[in-house]
Structures are given as C-alpha cells and as structure tokens.
N, C-alpha and C positions, 0 to 999 in steps of 0.2 A: 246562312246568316240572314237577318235581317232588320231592316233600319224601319223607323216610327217615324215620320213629317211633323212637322210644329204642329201644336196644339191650336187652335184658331181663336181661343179665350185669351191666352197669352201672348205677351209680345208685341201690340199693335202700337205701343208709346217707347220713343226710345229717349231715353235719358241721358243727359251729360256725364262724360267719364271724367277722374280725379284718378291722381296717383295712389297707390297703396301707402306708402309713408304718411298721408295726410288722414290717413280714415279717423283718427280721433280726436284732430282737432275739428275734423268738419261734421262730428256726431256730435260732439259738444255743442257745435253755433245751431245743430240743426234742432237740437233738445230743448235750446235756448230760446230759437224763435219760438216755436210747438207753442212753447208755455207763455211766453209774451202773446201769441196768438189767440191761443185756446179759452173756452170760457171754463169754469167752475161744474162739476157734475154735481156738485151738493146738491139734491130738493132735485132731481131729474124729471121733466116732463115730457108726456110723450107726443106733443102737440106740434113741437116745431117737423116741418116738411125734410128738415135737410136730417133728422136725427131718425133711426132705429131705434127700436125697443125693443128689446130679445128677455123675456120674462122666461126663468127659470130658477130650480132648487138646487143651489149651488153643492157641485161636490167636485171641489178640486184643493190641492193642497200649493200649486207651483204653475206658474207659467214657462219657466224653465222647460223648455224641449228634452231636454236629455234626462228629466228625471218626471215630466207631468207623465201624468198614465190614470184621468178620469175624465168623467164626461165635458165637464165645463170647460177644466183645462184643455181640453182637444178641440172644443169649440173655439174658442180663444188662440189658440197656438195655430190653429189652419190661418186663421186672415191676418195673426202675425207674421208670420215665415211661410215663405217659398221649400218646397220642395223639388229634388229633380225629377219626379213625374207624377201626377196627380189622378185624381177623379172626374168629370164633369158633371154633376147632377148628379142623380139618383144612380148613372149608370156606373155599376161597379166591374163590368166584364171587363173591358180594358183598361187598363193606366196610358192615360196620355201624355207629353209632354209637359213641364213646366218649366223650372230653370235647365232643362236640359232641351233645348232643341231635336235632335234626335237621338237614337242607342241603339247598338248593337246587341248581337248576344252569338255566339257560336253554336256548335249543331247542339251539345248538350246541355246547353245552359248553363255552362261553369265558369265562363267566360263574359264579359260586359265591358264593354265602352262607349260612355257618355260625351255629346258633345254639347257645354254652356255655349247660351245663347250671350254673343256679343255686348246686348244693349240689355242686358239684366243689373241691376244695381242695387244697395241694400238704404235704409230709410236715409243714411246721411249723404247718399250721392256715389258712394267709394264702388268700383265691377265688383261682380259675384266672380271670383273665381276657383279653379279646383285646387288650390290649397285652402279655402274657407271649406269650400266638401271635406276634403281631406279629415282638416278638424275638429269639423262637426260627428263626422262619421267616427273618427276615434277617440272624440270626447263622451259622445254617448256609449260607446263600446265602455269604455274607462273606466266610466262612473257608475253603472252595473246599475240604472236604474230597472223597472219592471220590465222595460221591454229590448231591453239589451241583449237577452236572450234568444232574442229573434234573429239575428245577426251575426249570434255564433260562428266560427267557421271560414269567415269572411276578412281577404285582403284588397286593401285600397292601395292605388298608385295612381300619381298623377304626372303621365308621361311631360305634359304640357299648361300653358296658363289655363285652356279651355277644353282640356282632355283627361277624365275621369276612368278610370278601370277597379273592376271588380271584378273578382276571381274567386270561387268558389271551393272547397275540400271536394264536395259532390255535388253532381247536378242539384241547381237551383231553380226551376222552372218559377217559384213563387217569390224571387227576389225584385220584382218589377213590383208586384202587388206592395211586398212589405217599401219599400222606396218610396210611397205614397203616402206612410202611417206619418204622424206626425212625431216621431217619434225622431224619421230621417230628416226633421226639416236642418235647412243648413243657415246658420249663424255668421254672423260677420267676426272671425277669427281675432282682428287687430281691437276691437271693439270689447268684445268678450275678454280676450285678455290681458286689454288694461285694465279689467273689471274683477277680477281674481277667476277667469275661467281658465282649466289646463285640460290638454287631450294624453296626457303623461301616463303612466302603467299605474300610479296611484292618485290618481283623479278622484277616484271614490272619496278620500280623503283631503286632497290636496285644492281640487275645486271651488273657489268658496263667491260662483259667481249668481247664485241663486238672487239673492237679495237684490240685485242689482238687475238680473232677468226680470226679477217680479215686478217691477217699477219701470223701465225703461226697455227698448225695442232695439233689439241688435239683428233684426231679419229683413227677407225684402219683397215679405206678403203686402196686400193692399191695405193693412192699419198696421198701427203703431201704438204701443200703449200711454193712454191721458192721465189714467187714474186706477188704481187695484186698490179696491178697499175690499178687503174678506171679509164675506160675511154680508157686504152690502149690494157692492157693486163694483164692474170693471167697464170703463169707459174708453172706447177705442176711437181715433181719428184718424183720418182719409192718411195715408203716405202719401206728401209731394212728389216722392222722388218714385213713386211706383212704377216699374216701367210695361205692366200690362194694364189691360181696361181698366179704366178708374173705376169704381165702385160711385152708385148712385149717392149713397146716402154718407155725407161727411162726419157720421160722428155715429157709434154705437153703442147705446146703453146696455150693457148684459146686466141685469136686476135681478137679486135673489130673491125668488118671491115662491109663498110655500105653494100648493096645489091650488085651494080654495079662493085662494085671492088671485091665482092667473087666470080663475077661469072668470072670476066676477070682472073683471080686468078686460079682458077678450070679452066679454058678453056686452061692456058698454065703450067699448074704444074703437072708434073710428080715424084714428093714427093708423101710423107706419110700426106697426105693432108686430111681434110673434110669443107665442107658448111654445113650452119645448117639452112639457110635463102631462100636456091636457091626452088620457090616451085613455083606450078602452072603456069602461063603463062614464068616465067623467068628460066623455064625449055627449052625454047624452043631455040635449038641453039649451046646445049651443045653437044663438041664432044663425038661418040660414047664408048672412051674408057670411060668413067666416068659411074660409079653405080650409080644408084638411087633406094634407100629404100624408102617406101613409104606408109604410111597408111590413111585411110580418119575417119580422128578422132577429124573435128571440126566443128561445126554446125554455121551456120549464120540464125541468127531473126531478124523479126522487132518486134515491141508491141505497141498497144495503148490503151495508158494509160486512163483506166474507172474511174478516179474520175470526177467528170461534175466539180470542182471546176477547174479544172485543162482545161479540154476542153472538151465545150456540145458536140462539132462535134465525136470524139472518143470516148466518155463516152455511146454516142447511141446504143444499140447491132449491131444494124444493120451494125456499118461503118467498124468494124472489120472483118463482115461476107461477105460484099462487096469487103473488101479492099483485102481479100483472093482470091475471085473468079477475080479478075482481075487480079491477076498478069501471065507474062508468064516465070512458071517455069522453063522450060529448057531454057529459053532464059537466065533466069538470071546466070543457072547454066553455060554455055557455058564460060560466063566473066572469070570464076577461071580457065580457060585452062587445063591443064593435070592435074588429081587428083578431078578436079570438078565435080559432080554430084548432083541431084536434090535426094529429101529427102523423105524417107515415114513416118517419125516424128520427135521426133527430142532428136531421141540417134542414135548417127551416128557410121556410119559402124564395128567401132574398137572396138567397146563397147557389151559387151552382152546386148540381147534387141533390138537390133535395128530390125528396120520393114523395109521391101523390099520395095524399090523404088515404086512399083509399087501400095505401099497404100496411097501415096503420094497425095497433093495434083492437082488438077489439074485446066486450065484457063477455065473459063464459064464469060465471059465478057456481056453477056446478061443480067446475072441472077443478074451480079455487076451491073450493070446500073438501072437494075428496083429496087434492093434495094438501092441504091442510091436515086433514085428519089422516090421511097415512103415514104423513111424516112424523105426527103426534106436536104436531104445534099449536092444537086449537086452544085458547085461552089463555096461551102465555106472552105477557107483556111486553112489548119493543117500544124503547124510546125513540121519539118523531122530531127533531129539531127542526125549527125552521127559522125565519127570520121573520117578529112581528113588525114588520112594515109593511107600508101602500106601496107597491112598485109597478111604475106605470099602470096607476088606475087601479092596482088590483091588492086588494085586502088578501096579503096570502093566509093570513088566519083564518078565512071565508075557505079559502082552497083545501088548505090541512082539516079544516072541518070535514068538510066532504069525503075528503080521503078515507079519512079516519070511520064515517060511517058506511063506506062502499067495504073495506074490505074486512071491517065488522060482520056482516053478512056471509063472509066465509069465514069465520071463528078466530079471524085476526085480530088481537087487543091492540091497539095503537096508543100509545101515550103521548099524546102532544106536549111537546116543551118549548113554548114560544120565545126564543131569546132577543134583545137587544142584536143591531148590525154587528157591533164589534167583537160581543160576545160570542154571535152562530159563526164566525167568520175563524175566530180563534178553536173552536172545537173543532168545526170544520175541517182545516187544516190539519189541526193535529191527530185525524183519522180516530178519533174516539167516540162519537158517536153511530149507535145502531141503525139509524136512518135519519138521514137527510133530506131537505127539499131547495133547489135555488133557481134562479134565471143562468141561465147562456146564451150569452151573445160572443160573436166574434169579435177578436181583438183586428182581424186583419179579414180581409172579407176572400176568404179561403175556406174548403175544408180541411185540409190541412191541418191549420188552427188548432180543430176540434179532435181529431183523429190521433195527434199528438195529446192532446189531456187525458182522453177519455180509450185510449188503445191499452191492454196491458201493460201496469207500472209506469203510465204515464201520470200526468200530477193527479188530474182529479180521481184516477184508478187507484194511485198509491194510495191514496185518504178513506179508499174504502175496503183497503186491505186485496185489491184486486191486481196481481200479478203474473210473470208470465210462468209462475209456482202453480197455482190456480187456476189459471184460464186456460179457454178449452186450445185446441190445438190449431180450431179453425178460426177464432178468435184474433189468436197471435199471426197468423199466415194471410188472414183479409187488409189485416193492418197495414202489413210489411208489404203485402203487394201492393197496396196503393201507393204507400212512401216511395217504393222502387221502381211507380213506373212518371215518367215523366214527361209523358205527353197530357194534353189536356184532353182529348179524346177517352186515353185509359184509364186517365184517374177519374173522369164524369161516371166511366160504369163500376170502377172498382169501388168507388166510394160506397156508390150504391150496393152492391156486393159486402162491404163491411159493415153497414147500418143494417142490411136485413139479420146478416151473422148477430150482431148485440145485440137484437130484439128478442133473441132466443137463450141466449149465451153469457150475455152480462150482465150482474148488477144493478144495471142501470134503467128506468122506465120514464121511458117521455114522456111527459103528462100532455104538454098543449103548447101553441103558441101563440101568442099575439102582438101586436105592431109598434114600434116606434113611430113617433107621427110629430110634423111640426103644422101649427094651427094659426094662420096668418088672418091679418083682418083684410078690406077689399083695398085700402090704400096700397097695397102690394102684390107682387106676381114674384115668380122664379122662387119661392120659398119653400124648395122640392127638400123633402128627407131624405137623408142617404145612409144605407149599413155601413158606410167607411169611417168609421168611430165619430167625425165630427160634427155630425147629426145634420147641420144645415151649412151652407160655404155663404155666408154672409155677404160678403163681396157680388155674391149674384142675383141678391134681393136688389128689384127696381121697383120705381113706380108703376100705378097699376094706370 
C-alpha cells in the first residue's frame, strides 16, 4: 500500500461549510451576486492588471465535463472544476493531490481509496463530497461521452461522506493518471440535478444538463463561468468560495482569435497576455521579450492501410517497408521549424517511453527502390489523404509535398487528396482510404494511450485494416506484454520493446515531431505548457 500527502498548491484557504439541502438555493444567491458584481466581457481588453488574456482558435463544442473532449474545452473545464488528483505544471510523472487529500491503492492496483479534503467546497459555498464523486463519476460513465471509455471496467463506492473507493475488473496502475483527465472532474451533484443532469443507465439520453453546464459553474476549480459566447469568447472569474490559492488574475478572457492575429497581438501586447496557437515555424519573428513554454508532445504518422479490399498496392508487405526506407526524415522534420524534430518511435519526447532520436528511422532510398521493384509496385498509384490545415504552425500540405516527392524517387506514385478536417476525419474512420497522414498526441499522458490505438485491432489499427489476422506474431505479443505488466519499471522497457517491434512490423511510419507551446508576454510568469490535455492551468499564471 501506499498513501500520497496533500498537494502544497491546494488546500491553503478554508471555506465556510453549509448543509447539503441548501446547495441550490445558495448557488442561486451566489449566480446572482457574480452578475450584480461582474462587468460586461463585450469589447474585452487586454489592458486592465487584474484580467488575463488567453488568445486562442477555438475548438470546443461543450463546457460540460462529461461530454467536452477538445482543446479549449479542456482548457476551460481544468480552472472550472476540481478534480481528485491533478498535474502541477509542466510535470506529468506524478498526479498529485487535489480534492482528494490523500489515496490509497493495493499491491495490484485494482484497489483505490480516496480521502476528500475537509475544507473543499464547490463555487456556491456547499462541501465537496463523495456522493458529488460518486455522481460525477457515474454520470460521465452514463453519458458515453468520448472519453468514457477510459473508465471502462470501473466500480465506485462511497463507504463514507469523505471516503471514495475504486475497484478495478484488472490491475489499473494508470487509473491515478486518468483521475487527472478532465474528464473526472467532479460536479456539484444537487446543482446539476436541479439542472436536468442524471448519472442513470440512460443518461446518454436522459441528461439534458448541458445548456445549463455551458452557461453557469457547478465545480469547485478556481473560476467560475461569466460569459460563453462560441465562436467569440468565454470569460471566466475568480471563485469566492475557492478553497485553494486564489489565482492572481480576477477575471479571464479566452478570445477566439485565428493564428495571424495572435501572433500580431503578442508581437505588440505588453498586458497579462498568452497564445496557445503560436508554434513551430510561426514562432519565428517574435520579439525577444515574449516567453515561450514548450514541449514536443506530438507525433506525426502516415499508415497504409493492409486490407487488399481496400488497396492491392499498400496491402503488399513490401510497400510499407519501402515507403519507410524512402523517406528523408530530417528533411521532413526541418518543415515544423523550432520545436520539430525527427523521431525514434512514436512516443514522443513528453511522454515516458520515448526512444532517443537516434533509434529512429532512417533514408536507404536504394533498398526503397529494389523493394519496389521486386514487389512490382513501381508506378502504380496510392491515394494520400490528409487534412488541408495549418496545425500548430505547420502547413501539412507543405509536409504531404515532401512525402510525396521523397518516395517518388523509389518509383512510388503518390496521390495527394487534400481534404477539408471533417471530411479526412470521416474517411479516416471509416478505414477506406490507402494512406493516410495525422498528428498524435495523447489523450492521457500515458503510453498506454497510444499502444491501445495503435497495437493490433486497436482503433487506429482497425482503420487501416491492421489486425491481429495480419499482424506479425511478435507485434501482437510486444503489445500484450506491456498491457500485462504493471509495474512502471516494466512497462518503461516493454514499451520500448513494442515501438522498435512497429518500426518494422506495422503499417504505421512516424514521420516527426513537434511541440505544443504557450507564448506569454513579460507581464507574466508560471505560464508553463503541459501534455496533460489542458495546455496551460491558468490559475497559476501570476504576475511577473
């Protein structure tokens, strides 16, 4: 067994308790003040001391914890809601503390028990306790949103007001990590469900507490939502009733704003300012007083797709094993400008696991040619989908260019089909395209994660027709040894043991990677990036 100590970010404010019966009339008085208080976000500028500015390209559908699952939304939903263990900064190795003071776990990790911290309370004053977990956790379970899946397998009980257990079908060694996603953050139960929320077995349908999520704050992060206007802007303020460190700045403008204009933005803003967008080549330019945070925590593939119904030319062993040896890695890597580099597999740098650049692949355009030509594939045609967007920084039609004339050179015809996001997303999926190109980043900062998509007949295997029908033997056995061992010791080497297996074996060819990054002006400090989905923890931006 063993126990976690408080976290030292949390916890330092303790707050006034109220009874549970009154939580919504005292969320109403406290909505009421908020708005009698608060000023207008109309015309937001970034000048006043006491306000944030968080410049970004909005891609979120839902504030809703139990059903967000994109960038913005997870930026937003960390400083609205408390979870019971968290991140601190940039570091992702341990989860520490948050509404849970400390936890347990048994020798296999199938076992968990959380203990709420006393003096935790959500925006309208009412304790955080583990029947609010309780709800949270089997309202998101219910509603089957995207990352409901994660949590599979998993029973809650709440022995006591302040005691939480989690039990698991099989060892869970990654269930502390995913407890961090914002996915687990936990809601105020009595609040939610005078709001149309239900944690019921048909929640999916019965739930009708979104609208109400989207507008107003039922959590007990350090904001509270002011204003959600899509498409424009979400404007967040201080929780009174917060009961860890206050957060510096009383009020937070997130502004949707496209690339071009946050960098002209950051080039003359001397506020309390941040970019969440400005990365790779459109780093290049920016005056020296500005920060940049920085991590390389996303991985770009291609894949070709092994069903022959699909296409004889890539279903070949041979054309995948070709199509690797032609490409020129650093060449490709060079395109993503600062933060870009070439891969040694494909758990990239931020992540535990990852293998040194230097096990990476490398170009033998010789060896591409004669496997080409022996297999009799030279000069016949593969379609190349990819997605015509800038994504962080990077023109991927600049990328598929390149591809496309590296492994021309070994008699590979490439057809580039640059599609719309919703349209490459939709093929995607549906496993019908002969090759593909995307970003990978972690949903949970695991490899884990990745080893489940991308292991035989996992999602992004199944889309390229790659099974454990097809796959090699040692493929499917690197896999499953890593799943089945569950020490953090054994999975650090087995991982690495299944990434050099795929460099040989699978479909799949890393291309490169490059950095997520947030770009602060000098009126601020603590505005550290992190791989843990929500890019920046806002709450820990101070003055500089």
């Amino acid at each position: 067994m063993f126990a976690h100590p408080s976290s030292r970010r949390r916890g330092s404010v303790t707050a006034s308790r109220v009874g549970r019966g009154t939580k919504t009339a005292v969320a109403l008085a406290a909505v009421a003040l908020t708005a009698a208080a608060g000023c207008s976000a109309g015309g937001s500028s970034s000048g006043a001391d006491d306000t944030l500015v968080v410049n970004t390209s909005f891609v979120y559908k839902t504030l809703d914890p139990a059903r967000a699952y994109e960038q913005t939304g997870y930026l937003s939903v960390h400083s609205l809601y408390s979870t019971l263990l968290t991140f601190e900064g940039s570091d992702i190795t341990t989860p520490v503390p948050d509404l849970a003071e400390s936890f347990e776990a048994n020798e296999d990790n199938s076992a968990f028990t959380f203990t709420l911290r006393e003096n935790a309370v959500f925006s309208d004053g009412s304790p955080v306790t583990s029947e609010d977990v309780l709800f949270s956790f089997n309202r998101m379970l219910n509603i089957k949103g995207s990352a409901s899946g994660f949590f599979a397998g998993l029973t809650f009980a709440a022995p006591d007001e302040r005691t939480v257990t989690i039990t698991s079908e099989i060892p869970r060694p990654t269930l502390v990590t995913l407890l961090a996603m914002p996915a687990a953050s936990i809601v105020n139960s009595e609040v939610a469900q005078a709001n149309g929320a239900s944690d019921a077995a048909d929640a999916s349908t019965a739930d009708t507490a979104q609208t109400f999520l989207d507008q107003e704050s039922a959590g007990s992060g350090p904001y509270v939502v002011d204003r959600n206007d899509p498409g424009n802007e979400i404007v967040l303020t201080a929780n009174e009733n917060y009961w860890g460190d206050k957060p510096e700045y009383t009020r937070v403008v997130i502004r949707n704003s496209d690339i071009q204009n946050q960098k002209l933005t950051m080039t003359r803003s001397t506020s309390p300012e941040l970019s969440l967008d400005l990365t790779g080549n459109l780093l290049e330019g920016l005056p020296d007083t500005l920060t940049v945070s920085e991590l390389q925590d996303t991985m770009y593939y291609a894949y070709a797709n092994t069903n022959p119904a699909v296409s004889e030319v890539t279903s070949n062993p041979a054309f995948a094993t070709a199509f690797k040896a032609a490409l020129d890695y650093q060449g490709i890597a060079d395109l993503y400008g600062r933060g870009g580099d070439t891969l040694g597999g494909f758990i990239a740098p931020a992540y535990p696991g990852s293998l040194p650049k230097e096990d990476g692949p490398v170009q033998d355009l010789e060896r591409a040619s004669a496997l080409v030509e022996q297999a009799g594939l030279s000069g016949k045609p593969v379609e190349y989908i990819y997605p015509a967007i800038t994504y962080r920084g990077v023109d991927l039609g600049t990328v598929a260019t390149k591809i496309q004339g590296d492994v021309a050179k070994a008699g590979i015809d490439l057809q580039l089909t640059p599609l719309p996001l919703a349209a490459f997303l939709e093929r995607n999926r549906a496993g019908e395209a002969p090759m593909g190109m995307s970003p990978q980043a972690l949903t949970y900062p695991r490899a884990e994660n990745l080893v489940q998509l991308m292991k035989p007949g996992g999602v992004n295997s199944a889309r390229a027709g790659w099974t454990d029908a097809n796959a090699s033997p040692a493929a499917i056995a690197t896999a499953q040894a890593f799943l089945d061992d569950y020490s953090d010791e054994g999975r650090a080497e087995k991982v690495q043991d299944w990434q050099r297996v795929m460099a040989t074996d699978s479909p799949f060819i890393p291309l490169a990677v490059n950095s997520g990054c947030v770009v602060s002006t000098s009126a601020v400090t603590g505005a550290d990036y992190t791989p843990a989905a929500w890019i920046v923890d806002l709450a820990s931006v101070k003055a500089a």
